[in-house]
Every structure is written in structure tokens, then in C-alpha cells.
C-alpha positions as CSV (number, residue, x, y, z in Angstrom):
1,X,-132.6,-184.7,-60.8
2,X,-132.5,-186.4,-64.3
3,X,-136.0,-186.8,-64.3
4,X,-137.1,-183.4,-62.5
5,X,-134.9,-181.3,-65.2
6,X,-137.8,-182.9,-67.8
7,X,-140.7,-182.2,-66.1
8,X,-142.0,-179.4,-67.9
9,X,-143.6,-176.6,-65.3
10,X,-143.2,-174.2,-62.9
11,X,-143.5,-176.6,-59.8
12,X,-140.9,-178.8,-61.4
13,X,-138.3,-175.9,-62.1
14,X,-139.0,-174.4,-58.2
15,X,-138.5,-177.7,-56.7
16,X,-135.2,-178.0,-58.5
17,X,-133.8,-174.4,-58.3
18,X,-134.3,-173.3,-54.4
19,X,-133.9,-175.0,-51.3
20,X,-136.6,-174.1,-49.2
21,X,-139.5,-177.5,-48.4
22,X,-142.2,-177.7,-51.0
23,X,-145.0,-176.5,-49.0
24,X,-143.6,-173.0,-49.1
25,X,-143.2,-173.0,-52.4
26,X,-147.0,-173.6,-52.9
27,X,-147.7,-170.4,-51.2
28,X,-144.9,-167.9,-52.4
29,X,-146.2,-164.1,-53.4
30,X,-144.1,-162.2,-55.7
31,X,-144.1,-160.0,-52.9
32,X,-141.5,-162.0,-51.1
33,X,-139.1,-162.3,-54.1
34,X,-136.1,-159.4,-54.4
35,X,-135.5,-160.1,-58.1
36,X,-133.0,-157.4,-57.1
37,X,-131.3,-158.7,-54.6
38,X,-131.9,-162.4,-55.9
39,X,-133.5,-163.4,-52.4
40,X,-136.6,-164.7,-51.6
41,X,-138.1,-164.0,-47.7
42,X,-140.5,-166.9,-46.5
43,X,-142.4,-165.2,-43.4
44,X,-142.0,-166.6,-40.2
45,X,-146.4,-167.2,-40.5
46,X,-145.7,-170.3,-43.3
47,X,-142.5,-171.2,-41.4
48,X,-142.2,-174.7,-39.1
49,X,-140.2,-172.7,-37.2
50,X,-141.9,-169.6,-37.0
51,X,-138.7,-167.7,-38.0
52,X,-138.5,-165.8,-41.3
53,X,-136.7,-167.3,-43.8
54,X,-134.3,-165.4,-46.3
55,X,-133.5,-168.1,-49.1
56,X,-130.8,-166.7,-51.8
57,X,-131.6,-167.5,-55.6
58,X,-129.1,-168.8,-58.0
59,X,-128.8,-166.8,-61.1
60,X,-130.6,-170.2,-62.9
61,X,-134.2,-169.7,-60.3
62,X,-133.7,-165.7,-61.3
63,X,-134.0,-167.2,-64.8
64,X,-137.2,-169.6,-64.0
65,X,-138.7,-166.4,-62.2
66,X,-138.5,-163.8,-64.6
67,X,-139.7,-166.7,-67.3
């Protein structure tokens, strides 16, 4: 985490601020994100599971977001 924290980058910062697998990271639309609500909705299409995935945002990945 030491070593992620000084990455500079907005890969870096996702990978350590929300839990969701890296892959769906790559592919996230600002469509999905309620800045609002502070929840981010994977859709079931980019899911493993094929189940839509509601991922709540610390206040810290609000902060990445609206940087």
C-alpha cells in the first residue's frame, strides 16, 4: 500500500481507493459514478458474474474523482 500511495496517477489512486477487480476499473464511464450518492454501478455486461455491481466510494475516491 506504501508503494501504491506513491505511484503518481489515476490507475494507481483507483486501484487503492475502491474495491472492485482492476479490469473494471479499465472500463468505468462517468456514467456509472453517482458523485451524489458516492456510488459507482459496474453493469452486469463487464461483470464475472453477470450481476450489476453497486460499489460505495469513500469520501478519499470522491476526492480522486472529482480531481
Amino acid at each position: 500500500m506504501r508503494s501504491l500511495r506513491a505511484v503518481e496517477g489515476m490507475s494507481a489512486r483507483a486501484l487503492f481507493h475502491s474495491p472492485p477487480r482492476a479490469v473494471a476499473k479499465c472500463g468505468a464511464q462517468w456514467t456509472e459514478v453517482d458523485l451524489t450518492a458516492k456510488v459507482w454501478t459496474v453493469p452486469a455486461s463487464r461483470m464475472k458474474a453477470g450481476r450489476e455491481h453497486r460499489v460505495p466510494l469513500s469520501d478519499a475516491a470522491i476526492a480522486v474523482l472529482k480531481g
